[in-house]
TORLUMPA-996610 format. One line per field, with one value per residue (C-alpha): x, y, z; residue number from 1; residue in one letter. Coordinates in steps of 0.05 Angstrom, whole numbers, plus 32768, in hexadecimal, padded with zeros to 4 digits. Layout:
N
px	(X,...)
py	(Y,...)
pz	(Z,...)
zaba	(NUM,...)
lumse	(A,...)
# end
This chain:
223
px	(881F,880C,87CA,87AF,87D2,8817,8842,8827,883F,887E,888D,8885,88B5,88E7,88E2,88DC,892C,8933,8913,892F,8980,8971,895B,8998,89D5,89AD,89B5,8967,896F,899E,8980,8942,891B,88FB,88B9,889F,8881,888D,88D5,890F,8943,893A,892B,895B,8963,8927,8908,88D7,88DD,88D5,889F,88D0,88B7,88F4,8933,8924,896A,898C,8960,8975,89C2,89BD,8999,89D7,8A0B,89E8,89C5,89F7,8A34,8A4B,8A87,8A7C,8A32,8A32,89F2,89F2,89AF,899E,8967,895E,8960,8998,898B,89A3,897D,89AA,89E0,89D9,89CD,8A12,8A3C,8A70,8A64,8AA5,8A7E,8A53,8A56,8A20,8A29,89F9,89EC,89B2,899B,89C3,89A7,8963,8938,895B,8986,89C3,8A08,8A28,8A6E,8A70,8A5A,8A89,8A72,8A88,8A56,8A6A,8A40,8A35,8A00,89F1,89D9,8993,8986,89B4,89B0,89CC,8A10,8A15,89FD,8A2A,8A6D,8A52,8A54,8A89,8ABD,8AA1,8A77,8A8B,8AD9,8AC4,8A93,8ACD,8B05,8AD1,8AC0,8A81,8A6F,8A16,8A01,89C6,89A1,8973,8957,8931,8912,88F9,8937,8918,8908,88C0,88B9,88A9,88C2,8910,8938,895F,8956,8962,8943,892C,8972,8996,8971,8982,89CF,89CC,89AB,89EB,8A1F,89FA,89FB,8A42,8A5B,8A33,8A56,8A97,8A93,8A5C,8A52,8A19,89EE,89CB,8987,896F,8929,8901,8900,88E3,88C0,8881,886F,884D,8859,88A5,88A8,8888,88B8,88F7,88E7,88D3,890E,8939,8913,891C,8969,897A,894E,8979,893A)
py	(89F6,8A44,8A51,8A96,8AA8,8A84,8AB8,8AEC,8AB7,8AA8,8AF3,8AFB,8ABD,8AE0,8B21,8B05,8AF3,8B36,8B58,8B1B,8B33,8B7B,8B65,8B41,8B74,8BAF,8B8B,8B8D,8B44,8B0B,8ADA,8ACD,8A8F,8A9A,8A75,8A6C,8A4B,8A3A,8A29,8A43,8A1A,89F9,8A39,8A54,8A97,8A91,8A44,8A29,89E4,89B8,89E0,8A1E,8A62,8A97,8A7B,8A9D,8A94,8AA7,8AE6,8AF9,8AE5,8B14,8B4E,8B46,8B4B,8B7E,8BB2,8BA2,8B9B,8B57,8B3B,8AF7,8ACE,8A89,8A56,8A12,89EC,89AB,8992,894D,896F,898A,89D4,89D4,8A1D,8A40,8A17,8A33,8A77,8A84,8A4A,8A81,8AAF,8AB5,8ADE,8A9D,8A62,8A2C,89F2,89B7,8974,894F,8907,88EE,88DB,88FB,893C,8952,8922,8952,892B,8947,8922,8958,8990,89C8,8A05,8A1F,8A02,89C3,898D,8954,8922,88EC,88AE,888E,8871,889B,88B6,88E1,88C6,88CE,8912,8927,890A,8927,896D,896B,894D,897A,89B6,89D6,89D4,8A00,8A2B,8A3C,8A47,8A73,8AA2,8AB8,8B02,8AE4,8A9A,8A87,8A50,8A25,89F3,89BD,898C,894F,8925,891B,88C6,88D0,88FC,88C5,88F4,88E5,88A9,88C3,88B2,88F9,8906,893F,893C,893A,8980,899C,8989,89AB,89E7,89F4,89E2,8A23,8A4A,8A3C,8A4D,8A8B,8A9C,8A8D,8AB6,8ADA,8B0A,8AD5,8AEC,8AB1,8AB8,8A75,8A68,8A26,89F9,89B1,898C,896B,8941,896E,894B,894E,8990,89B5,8996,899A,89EA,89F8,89DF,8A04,8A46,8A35,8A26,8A6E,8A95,8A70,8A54)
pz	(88FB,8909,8927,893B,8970,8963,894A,8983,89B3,8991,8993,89D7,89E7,89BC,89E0,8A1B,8A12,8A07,8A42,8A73,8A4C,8A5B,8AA0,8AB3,8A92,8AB0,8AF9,8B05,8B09,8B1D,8AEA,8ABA,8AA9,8A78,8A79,8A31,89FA,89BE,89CC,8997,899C,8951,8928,88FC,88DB,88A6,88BA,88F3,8907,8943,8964,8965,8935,894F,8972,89B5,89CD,898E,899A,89DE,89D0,8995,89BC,89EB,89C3,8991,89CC,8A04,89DC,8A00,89E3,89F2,8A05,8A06,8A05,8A30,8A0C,8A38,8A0A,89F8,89AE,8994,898F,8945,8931,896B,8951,890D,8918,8942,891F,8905,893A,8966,899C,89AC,89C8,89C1,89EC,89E6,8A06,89EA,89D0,8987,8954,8962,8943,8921,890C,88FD,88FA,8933,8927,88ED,8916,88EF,8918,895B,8980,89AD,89B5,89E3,89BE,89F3,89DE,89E4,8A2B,8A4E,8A92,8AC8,8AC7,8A81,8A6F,8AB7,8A9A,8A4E,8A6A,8A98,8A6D,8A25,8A32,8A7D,8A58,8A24,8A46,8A7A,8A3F,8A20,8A5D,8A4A,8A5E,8A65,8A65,8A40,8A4A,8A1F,8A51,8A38,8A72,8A39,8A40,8A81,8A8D,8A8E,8A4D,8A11,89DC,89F1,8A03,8A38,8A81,8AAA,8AE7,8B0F,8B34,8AF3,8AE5,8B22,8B13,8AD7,8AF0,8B20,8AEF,8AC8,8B0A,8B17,8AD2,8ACE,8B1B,8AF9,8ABE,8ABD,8B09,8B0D,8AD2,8AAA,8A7F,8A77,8A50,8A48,8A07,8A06,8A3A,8A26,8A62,8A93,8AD9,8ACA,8AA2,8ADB,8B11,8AE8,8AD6,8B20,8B39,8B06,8B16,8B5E,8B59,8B2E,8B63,8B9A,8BBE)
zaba	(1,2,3,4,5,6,7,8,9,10,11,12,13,14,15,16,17,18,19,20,21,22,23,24,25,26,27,28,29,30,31,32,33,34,35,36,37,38,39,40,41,42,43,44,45,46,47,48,49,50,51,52,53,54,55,56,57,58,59,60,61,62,63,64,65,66,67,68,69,70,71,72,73,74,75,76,77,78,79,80,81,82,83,84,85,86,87,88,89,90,91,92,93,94,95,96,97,98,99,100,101,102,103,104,105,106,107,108,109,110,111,112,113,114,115,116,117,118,119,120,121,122,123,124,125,126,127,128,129,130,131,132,133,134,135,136,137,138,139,140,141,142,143,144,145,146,147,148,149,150,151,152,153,154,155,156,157,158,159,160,161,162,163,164,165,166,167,168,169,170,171,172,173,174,175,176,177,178,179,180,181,182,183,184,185,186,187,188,189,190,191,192,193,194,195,196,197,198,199,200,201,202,203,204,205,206,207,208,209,210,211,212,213,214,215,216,217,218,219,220,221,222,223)
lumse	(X,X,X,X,X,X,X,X,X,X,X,X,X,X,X,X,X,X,X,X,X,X,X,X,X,X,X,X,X,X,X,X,X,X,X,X,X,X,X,X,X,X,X,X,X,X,X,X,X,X,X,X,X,X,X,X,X,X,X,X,X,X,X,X,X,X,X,X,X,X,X,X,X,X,X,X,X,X,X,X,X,X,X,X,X,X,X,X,X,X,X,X,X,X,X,X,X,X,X,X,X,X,X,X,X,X,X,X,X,X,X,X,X,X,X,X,X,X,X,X,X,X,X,X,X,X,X,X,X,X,X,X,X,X,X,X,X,X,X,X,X,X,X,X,X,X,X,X,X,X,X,X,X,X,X,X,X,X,X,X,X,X,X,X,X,X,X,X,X,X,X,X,X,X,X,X,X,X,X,X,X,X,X,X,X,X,X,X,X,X,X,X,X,X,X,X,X,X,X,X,X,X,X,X,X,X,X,X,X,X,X,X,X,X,X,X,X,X,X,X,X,X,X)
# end
């Protein structure tokens, strides 16, 4: 659905990638949130889908690599939704690496066992919780985002695989958020002198979207 206004805000969620990238590899800033709407996560190169009109994350890994000649970005998405249009867009793309953890055999609905790209994925399955998704990451995606050595994290954080958010099955908690926001932190320390750009996705039940996001914002400013 489009209504007035909805590519003028999707354009600004784009470029605000964009302005938070520049911020970060020009040193006027540690670390961006970028908080957004609509999210990107699903769009490809030429279709809209899942409440997403431009990949805002695609955008700013792009901008990176195209205006700051980075040789190698890579993307941690913690959505409940696999972030298929980011995905897509780099799957042949040796400079990036998109690393997902999300609920299986939900929107949408790719077959992840056939995943022929470079992404990596970690689908979870319904009813999941902490443990889970903390043994899914550990053991799959902080492996390959340390063998990469990515020069800028991304990251595409989604806060509706949260326990009280109806549209998911998974169980997470605030905690579980908090976890993940560090395990970002300390990759981007690791690999990256520190510098992550993170943005927000889904999340569509308020009490728990505005705790999860505040707590994120408050971990990257070190608060």
């Amino acid at each position: 659905p489009l209504g007035p206004h909805t590519l003028a805000a999707a354009r600004r969620a784009a470029g605000a990638l964009v302005a938070a990238t520049d911020a970060v590899l020009a040193g006027r800033a540690d670390n961006a949130f970028c908080l957004v709407r609509p999210p990107g996560h699903h769009a490809t190169t030429d279709t809209a889908m899942g409440f997403c009109y431009y990949n805002n994350v695609a955008v700013g890994v792009a901008h990176a690599l195209a205006a700051h000649g980075l040789e190698r970005a890579a993307v941690l998405d913690f959505d409940v939704h696999h972030g298929n249009g980011t995905d897509v867009i780099f799957a042949e793309d040796p400079r990036v690496r998109v690393c997902s953890v999300f609920q299986r055999e939900l929107y949408p609905f790719g077959n992840h066992q056939s995943h022929s790209g470079l992404g990596v994925d970690a689908p979870l399955p319904a009813g999941a919780g902490g443990a889970e998704m903390k043994a899914a990451v550990e053991s799959i995606l902080l492996p390959a985002l340390d063998d990469f050595r990515p020069q800028l994290l991304f990251v595409s954080a989604g806060f509706d695989g949260h326990a009280a958010d109806d549209i998911s099955q998974l169980r997470l908690l605030d905690e579980d958020y908090d976890w993940l926001t560090r395990q970002a932190l300390a990759v981007a320390g690791k690999h990256c002198g520190g510098r992550l750009v993170s943005t927000l996705e889904g999340g569509y039940e308020l009490g728990s979207l505005a705790r999860c996001a505040t707590r994120h914002i408050r971990l990257l400013a070190g608060i």
